[in-house]
C-alpha positions in Angstrom: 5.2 -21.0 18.4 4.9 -19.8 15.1 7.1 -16.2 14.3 4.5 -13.1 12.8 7.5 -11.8 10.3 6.5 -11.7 7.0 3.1 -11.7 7.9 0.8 -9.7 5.9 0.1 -7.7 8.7 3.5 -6.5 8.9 4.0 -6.0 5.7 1.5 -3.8 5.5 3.7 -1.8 8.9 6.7 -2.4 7.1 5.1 -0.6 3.5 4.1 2.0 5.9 7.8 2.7 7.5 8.9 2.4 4.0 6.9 5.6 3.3 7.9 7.4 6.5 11.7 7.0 5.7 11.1 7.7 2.0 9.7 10.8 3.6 12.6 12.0 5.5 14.9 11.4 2.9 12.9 13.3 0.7 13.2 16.2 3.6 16.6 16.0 3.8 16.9 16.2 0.4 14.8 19.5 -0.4 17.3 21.3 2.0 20.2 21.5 -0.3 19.5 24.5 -2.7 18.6 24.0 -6.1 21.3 25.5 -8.0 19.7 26.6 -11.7 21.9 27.5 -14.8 20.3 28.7 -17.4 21.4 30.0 -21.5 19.6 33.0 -23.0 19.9 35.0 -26.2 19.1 38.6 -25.0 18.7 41.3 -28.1 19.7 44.7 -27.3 17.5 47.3 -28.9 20.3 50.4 -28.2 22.6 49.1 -30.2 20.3 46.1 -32.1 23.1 43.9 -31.2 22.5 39.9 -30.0 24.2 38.8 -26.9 24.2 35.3 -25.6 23.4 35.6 -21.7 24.0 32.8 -19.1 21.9 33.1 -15.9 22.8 31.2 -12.3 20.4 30.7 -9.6 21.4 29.9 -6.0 18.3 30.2 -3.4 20.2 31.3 0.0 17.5 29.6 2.2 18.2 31.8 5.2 14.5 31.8 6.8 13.5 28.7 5.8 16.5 26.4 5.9 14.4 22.8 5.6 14.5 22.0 9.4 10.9 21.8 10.4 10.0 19.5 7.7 12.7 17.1 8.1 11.8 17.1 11.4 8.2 16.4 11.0 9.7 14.1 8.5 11.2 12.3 11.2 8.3 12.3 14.1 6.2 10.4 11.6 9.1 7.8 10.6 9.1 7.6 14.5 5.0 7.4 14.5 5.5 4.9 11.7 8.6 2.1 14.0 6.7 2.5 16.8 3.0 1.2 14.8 5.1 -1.3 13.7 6.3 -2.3 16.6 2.5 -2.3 18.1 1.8 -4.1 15.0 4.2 -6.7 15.6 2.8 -7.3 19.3 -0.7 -7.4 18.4 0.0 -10.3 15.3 2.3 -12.3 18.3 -0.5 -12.3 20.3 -3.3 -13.1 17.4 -0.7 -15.8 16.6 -0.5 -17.0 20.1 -4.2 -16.9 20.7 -5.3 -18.5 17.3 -2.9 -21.5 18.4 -4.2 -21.5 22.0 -7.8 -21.6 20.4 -7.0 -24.3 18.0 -5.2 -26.8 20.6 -8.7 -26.4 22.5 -10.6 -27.0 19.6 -8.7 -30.1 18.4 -8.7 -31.5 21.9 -12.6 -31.4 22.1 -13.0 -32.6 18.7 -10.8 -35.9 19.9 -12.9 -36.2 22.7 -16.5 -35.4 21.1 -15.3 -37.8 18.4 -14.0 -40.8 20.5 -14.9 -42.9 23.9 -18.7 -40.7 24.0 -19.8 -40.8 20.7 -18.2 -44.7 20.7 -20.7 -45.1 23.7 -23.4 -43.6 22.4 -23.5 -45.5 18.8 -23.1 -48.9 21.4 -25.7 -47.3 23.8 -28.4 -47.2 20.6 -27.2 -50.5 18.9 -28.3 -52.0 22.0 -31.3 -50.2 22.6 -32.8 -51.2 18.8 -31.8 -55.0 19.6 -33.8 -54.9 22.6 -36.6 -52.8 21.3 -37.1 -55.7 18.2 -36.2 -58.3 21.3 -39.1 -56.6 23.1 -36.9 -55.7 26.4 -36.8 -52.1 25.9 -40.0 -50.1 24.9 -40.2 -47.4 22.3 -39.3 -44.1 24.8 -36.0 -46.1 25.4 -35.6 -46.3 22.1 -35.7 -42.9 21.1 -34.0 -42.0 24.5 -30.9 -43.6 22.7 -31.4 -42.5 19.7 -31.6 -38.5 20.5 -28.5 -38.5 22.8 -26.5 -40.7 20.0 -27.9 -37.6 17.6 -26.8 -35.2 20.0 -23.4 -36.7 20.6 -23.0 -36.8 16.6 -23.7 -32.7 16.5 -21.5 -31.9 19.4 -18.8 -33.8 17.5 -19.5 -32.4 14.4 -19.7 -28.6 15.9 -16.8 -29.4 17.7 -15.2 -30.5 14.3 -16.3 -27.3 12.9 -15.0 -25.5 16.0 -11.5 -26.6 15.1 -11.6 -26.1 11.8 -12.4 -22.4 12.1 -9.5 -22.2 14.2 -6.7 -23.6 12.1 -8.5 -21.5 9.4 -7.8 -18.6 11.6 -4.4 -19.4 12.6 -3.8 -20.0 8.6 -5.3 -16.7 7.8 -3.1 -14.8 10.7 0.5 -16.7 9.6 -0.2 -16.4 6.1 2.9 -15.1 4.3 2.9 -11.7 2.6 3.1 -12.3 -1.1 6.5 -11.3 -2.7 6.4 -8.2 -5.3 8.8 -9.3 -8.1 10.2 -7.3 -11.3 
């Protein structure tokens, strides 16, 4: 059994709880007050004197003290494990599946590709000897012939078959590419 982490499926999850905690720390943050200092030169026309002026801002956040978005914040962060997790159980059982499909297509290609089509190559050999020998006549001939062609598709779509499996197994355990700096 092959493990989905690092899949790009969950990557893409993982981005997306990335985001969601990103988002309540950015919540949290915006609670604490933004304290603002500020210099001024004020003129003062009474007495056409300059004075240097230094103003502090403190916002006293006393009806909207930052709770409802950090807890919004934190129902989507909740939204966002619990995709994840979701996500996680779907790839596991794409994974499992895609493996599943591609034991059953490898098996039939062994056995579309061995003893029948083995038997149906012999079973046409024979037939053109005896047809040049004259012991078979020329519907036995191309009795052979058809089921030795129909053995060769069903071997070759079974082929195919099991191809298109691994390439979706492939596809699902793919790893997620690396970001580097």
């Amino acid at each position: 059994m092959v493990a989905s982490t690092g899949t790009l499926a969950l990557a893409a999850a993982d981005a997306d709880l990335a985001i969601a905690d990103a988002g309540v720390r950015l919540a949290k943050s915006q609670r604490v007050p933004d304290v603002a200092i500020g210099p001024a030169i004020r003129r003062l026309s009474a007495t056409n004197d300059t004075a240097a002026v230094l103003s502090l801002s403190i916002p006293i956040p006393l009806f909207n003290s930052g709770r409802a978005a950090v807890a919004q914040a934190s129902a989507q962060r909740s939204q966002a494990e619990a995709q994840r997790r979701m996500t996680a159980l779907d790839v596991e059982q794409a994974i499992t599946d895609a493996q599943a499909e591609a034991d059953t297509a490898a098996t039939a290609a062994r056995n579309a590709s061995g003893p029948a089509l083995a038997a149906a190559q012999e079973a046409a050999r024979i037939a053109r000897i005896g047809y040049r020998e004259g012991k078979f006549g020329q519907l036995d001939l191309l009795d052979a012939e058809r089921t030795l062609s129909q053995t060769r598709v069903a071997a070759i779509e079974a082929l195919a078959a099991f191809h298109n499996a691994k390439a979706r197994l492939e596809r699902l355990i793919a790893p997620a590419p690396v970001q580097g700096n």
